[in-house]
N, C-alpha and C positions, 0 to 999 in steps of 0.2 A: 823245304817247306812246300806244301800243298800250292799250289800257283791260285787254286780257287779260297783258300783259304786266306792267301795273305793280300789278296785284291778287297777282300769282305775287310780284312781288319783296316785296310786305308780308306776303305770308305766310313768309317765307323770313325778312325779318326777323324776325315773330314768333317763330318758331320756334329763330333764335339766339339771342332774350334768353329764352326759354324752357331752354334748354341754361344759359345762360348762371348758372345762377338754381342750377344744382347738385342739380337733382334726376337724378342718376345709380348706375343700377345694379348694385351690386359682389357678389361674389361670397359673399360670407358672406351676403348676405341669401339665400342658395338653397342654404348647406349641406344641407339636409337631401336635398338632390335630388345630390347628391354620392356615387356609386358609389366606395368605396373601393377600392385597389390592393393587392392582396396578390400577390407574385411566387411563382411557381405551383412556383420549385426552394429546398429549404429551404437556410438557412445550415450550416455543414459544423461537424462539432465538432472541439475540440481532441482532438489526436492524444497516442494513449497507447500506449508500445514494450512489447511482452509477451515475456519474454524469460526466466523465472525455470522456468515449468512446462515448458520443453520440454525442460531437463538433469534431471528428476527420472528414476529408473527405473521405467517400467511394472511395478507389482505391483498382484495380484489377488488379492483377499478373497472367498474360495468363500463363496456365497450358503448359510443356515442353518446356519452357523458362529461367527452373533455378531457383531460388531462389533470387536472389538480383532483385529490382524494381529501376528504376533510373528514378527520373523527371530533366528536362529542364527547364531554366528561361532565357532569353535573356536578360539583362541590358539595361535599359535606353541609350540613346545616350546622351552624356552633350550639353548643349544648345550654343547656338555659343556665343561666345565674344563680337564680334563687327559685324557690318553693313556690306554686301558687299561693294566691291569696284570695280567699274565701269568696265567693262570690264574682269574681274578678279575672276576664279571661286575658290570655298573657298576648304581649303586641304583636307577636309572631316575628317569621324569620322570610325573609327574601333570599329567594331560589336565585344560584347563578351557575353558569354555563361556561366552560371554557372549551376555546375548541383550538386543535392544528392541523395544520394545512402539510400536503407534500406533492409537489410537481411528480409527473411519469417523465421516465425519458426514455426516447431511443437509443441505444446501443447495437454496435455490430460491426465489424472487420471482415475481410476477405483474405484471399490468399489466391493470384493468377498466375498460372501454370501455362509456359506454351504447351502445344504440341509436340518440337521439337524436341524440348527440355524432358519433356516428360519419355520420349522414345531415345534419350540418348546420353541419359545421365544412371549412374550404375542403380542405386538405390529408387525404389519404386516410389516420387514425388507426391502423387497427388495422395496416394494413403500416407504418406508420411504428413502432409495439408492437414488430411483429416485428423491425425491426432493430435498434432499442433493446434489445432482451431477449438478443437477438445478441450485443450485444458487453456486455453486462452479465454474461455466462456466465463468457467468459472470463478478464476483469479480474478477477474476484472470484475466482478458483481462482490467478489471479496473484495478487492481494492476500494469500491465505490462505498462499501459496507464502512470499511473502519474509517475513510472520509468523514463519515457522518459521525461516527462516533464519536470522532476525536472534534470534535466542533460543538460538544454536547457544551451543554453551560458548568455543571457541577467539577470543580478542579481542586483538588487538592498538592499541594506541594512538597515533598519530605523535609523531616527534620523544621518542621512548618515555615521555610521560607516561604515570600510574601509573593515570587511571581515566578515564572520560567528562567527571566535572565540571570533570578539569585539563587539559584542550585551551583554545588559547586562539586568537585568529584568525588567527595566521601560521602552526600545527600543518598546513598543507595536504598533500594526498598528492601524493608524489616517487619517481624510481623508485628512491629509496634505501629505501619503506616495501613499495611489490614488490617488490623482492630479497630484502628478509627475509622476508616471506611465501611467497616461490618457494621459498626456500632452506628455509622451513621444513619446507613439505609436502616437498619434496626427501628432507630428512633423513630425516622420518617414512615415507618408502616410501608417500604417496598416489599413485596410479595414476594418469597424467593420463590426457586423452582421446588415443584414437588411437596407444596405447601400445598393447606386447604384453598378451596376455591375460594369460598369466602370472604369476605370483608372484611368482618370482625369473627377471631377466632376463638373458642371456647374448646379445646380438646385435650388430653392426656397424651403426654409424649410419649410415656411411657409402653401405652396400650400403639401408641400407634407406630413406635419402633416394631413392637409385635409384630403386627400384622403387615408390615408393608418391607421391614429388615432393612436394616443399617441401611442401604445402598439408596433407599428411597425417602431416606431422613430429611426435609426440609434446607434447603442451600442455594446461596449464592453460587456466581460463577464470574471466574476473572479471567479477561484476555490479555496474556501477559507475554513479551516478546521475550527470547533465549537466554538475553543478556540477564534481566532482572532474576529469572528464573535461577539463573550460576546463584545473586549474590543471597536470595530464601535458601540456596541448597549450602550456604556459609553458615547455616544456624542450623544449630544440633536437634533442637528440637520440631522444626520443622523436618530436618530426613529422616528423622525419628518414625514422623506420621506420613509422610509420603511413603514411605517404603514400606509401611503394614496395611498400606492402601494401594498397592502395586493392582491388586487382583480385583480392584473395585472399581473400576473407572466407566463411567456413562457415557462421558461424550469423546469426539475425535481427536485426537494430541491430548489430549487429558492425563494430569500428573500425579496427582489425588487433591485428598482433601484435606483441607487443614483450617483451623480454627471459621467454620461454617461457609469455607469457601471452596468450591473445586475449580481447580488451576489449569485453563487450556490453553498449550504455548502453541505461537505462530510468528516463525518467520515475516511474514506480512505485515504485523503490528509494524505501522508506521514509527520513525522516531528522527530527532534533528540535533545535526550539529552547528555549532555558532561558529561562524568562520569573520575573521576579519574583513572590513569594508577594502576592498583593491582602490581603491583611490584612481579611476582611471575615468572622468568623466571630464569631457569639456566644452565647453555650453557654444554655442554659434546665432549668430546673426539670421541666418539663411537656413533656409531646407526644412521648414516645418510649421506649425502655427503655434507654438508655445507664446503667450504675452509675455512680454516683460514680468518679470517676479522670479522670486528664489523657490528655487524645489530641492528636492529631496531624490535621491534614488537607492533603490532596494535589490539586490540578486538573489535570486531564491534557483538554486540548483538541485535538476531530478535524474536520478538513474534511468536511463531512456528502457531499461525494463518494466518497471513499473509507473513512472512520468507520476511518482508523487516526489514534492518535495521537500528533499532532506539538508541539504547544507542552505543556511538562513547566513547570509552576509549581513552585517551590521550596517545600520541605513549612513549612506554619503554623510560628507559634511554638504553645505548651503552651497547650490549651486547657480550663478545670477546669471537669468539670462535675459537679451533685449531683449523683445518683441517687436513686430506683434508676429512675424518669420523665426521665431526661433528654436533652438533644437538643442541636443545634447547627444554628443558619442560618447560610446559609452565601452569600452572593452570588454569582452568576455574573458573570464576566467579560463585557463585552459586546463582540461580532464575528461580523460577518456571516458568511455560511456555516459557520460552525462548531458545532458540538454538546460537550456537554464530559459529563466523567468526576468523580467525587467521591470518592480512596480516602480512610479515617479507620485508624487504627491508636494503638496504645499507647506506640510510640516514633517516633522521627523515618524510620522507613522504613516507613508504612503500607505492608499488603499486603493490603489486602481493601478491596471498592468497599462503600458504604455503604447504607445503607438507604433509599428517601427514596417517597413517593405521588408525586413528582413524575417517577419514572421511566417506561420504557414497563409498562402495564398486562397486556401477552401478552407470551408468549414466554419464551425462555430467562433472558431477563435482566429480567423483571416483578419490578416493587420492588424493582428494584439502581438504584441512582441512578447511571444511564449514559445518553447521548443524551439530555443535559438541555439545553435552549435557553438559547440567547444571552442574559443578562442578567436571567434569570431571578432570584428568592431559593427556593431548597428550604431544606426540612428533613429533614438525615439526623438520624435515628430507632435508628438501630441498625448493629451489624454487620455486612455481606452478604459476597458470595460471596467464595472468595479469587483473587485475581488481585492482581498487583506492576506496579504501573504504568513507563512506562521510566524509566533516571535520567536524572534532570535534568543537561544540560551545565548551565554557567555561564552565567546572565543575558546576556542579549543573543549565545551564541554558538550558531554552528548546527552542528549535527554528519551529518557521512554517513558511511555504512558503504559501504565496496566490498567483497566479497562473493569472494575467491576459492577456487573450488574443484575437486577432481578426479572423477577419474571414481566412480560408486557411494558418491559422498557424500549422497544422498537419493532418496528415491524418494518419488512417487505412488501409494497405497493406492485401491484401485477398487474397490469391492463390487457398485456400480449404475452402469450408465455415463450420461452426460447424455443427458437428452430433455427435448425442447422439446412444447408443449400449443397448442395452437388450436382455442380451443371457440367454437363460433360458429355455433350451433345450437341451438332451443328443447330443453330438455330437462325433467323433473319439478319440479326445483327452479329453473328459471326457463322457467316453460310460456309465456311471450310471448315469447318471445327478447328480452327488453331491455336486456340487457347482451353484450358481447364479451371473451372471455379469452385474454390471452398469457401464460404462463408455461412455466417450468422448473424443472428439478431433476437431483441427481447426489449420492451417497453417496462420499465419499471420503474421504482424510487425507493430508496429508503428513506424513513420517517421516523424521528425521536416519539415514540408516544407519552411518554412519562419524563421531563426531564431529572426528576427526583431519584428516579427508579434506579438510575445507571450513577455511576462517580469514578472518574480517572486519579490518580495518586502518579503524579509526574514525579522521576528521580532520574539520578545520574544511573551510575554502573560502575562497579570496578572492573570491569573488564569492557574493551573496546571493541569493534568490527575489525575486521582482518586479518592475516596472518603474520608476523611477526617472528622474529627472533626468539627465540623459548618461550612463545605463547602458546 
């Protein structure tokens, strides 16, 4: 054999039983030398329908006038009785004035960027700020919008229970519970939209379908959250009329029209579950100024996305404390993303949020025990501010309001219109530039103008939030 050849084959064998023997190279021994992957377009966020701010009416709060806006309504005169009588003039009628009021407020959030952060994090921060703060503007003047709504006076209840905590999970809205709501503002003369201007109307429907075409016919308009919407699309004849109205839609999330109402869904629409009372309060001698006396306590729990709230605990039993130092702990419920509320009161309808150091420190609501974290123990100490938290449905049910209303049922009060901020320049108070700022602000209010005008129809749902097992 070749001498050069059969040296190659021992080395060849070598080198198999070498292999063979499992000294091989894998990849975690060279982590560190591993350039990570991060995909350069970000993930998209859920989507949220704004649909509450665009039917308020534009009004304007003249600048160095204050902050409260007040409108004027003059009342009808009642219509006379009886015929004159010859000779004889009639006693007349006494003019009256009703008026309402609506505070402005300031609103506005930031967003601070180091310098650092911003040179050393893959995705470009501070434009990423700016569209976040974008759509942080306008949700919150929506969140603040159906606040007000949902606080209107005029309530109706499905299946005509007598309050919120008597709904039960078959209570669902039907278009037997908009009919009486249409029929109601009917009765009451609310203007819908695309109605005569007029007061009192005198016109041909027929001539005026003509000239203005179905899509500008005279209508209400209901704000109505996703859920209710499923249990209208359970009745034949409503998808009947939604679906040959697909190509007619006016307003934004608009579903169509059906018996003189047009149906704009929004995730936003507010709405509450009844959760049982935790029973976890125990009253102290020390650490606060409560007197002697039995109170009451309430939890009212918010999604720290939106900070309204939705789970309504059922109010404590009687909780007795000495005085004139006394207090009460009080355990938080524990649940991710959620923030919670603590109101205390003297009877079973506390109407004031309580005291507690565990609340935020600034701000409007510093030492109100509000936006207290998940699973938390505070101690409310005292009294606070007053505010009435919502009622409680019934344990385990969920309640949503649809929202219908007419025309010059509310308005938006404007004093300062919104501006957005981008500072991103050294200045006195940050002479390195090393920080970046996004923020905003806007002075406004919203204001019931009609309480008539608008009527909520509170019901259950056959269908729940979240995801589930063959939901």
């Amino acid at each position: 054999m070749n001498p050069l050849k059969n040296r190659f084959l021992t080395i060849a064998a070598a080198l198999t039983g070498f292999a063979c023997i499992g000294l091989t190279n894998q990849a975690a021994t060279f982590s560190s030398d591993i350039e990570n992957f991060i995909a350069d377009k970000v993930l998209p966020l859920a989507q949220r329908q704004l649909i509450a701010y665009q039917f308020g009416d534009p009004l304007t709060l003249d600048a160095h006038r204050g902050t409260t806006y007040t409108a004027s309504r003059y009342e009808r005169l009642p219509l006379p009785y009886a015929a004159l009588q010859e000779g004889v003039a009639p006693p007349g009628e006494a003019m009256s004035v009703a008026q309402i009021s609506a505070t402005a407020q300031q609103w506005g959030d930031r967003v601070v960027i180091t310098d650092v952060a911003n040179l050393t994090i893959k995705h470009p921060l501070f434009k990423k700020a700016v569209d976040l703060t974008a759509m942080q503007l306008p949700e919150t003047l929506e969140r603040n919008t159906f606040n007000t709504l949902v606080a209107a006076t005029q309530v109706n209840y499905a299946n005509g229970r007598a309050n919120r905590a008597a709904l039960v999970a078959t209570d669902v809205l039907s278009p037997h519970e908009v009919n009486r709501l249409v029929g109601s503002l009917e009765d009451y003369g609310a203007p819908p939209f695309n109605g005569d201007e007029r007061e009192d109307t005198m016109k041909d429907a027929g001539a005026y379908r003509k000239s203005k075409g179905a899509s500008a016919m005279p209508h209400y308009v209901a704000l109505i959250h996703p859920f209710p919407v499923q249990d209208m699309r359970e009745n034949a004849t409503v998808v009947a009329a939604w679906t040959h109205n697909d190509v007619n839609r006016l307003y934004n999330s608009e579903l169509g029209e059906w018996g003189g109402v047009r149906f704009c869904k929004s995730n936003m629409v507010p709405y509450w579950i009844g959760v049982a009372d935790p029973a976890t309060n125990t009253a102290s001698t020390a650490g606060g100024a409560l007197a002697t006396g039995t109170y009451y306590i309430q939890i009212t729990g918010m999604p720290t996305q939106t900070s309204v709230e939705r789970r309504i605990y059922q109010v404590s039993g009687a909780v007795t404390v000495t005085g004139p130092t006394g207090s009460i702990s009080v355990v938080i419920p524990t649940l991710s993303n959620y923030v919670f509320n603590v109101y205390i009161g003297t009877t079973t309808s506390p109407t004031n949020l309580g005291l507690s150091a565990s609340g935020p420190s600034v701000g409007s609501f510093a030492g109100q025990a509000t936006q207290l974290a998940s699973g938390a123990t505070v101690v409310i100490t005292g009294t606070g501010a007053a505010q009435t938290p919502p009622a409680a449905p019934a344990t385990g049910i969920y309640v949503f309001p649809t929202i219908v209303i007419g025309k010059n049922a509310y308005g938006q009060v404007l004093l300062e219109n919104k501006q957005f901020y981008y500072l991103k320049d050294a200045d006195k108070s940050d002479p390195l530039n090393q920080t970046r700022v996004v923020g905003w602000k806007v002075f406004y209010g919203s204001i019931i103008e009609n309480q008539n005008f608008l009527v909520r129809i509170e019901s259950s749902s056959a269908f729940t939030p979240g995801y589930s097992v063959n939901a």
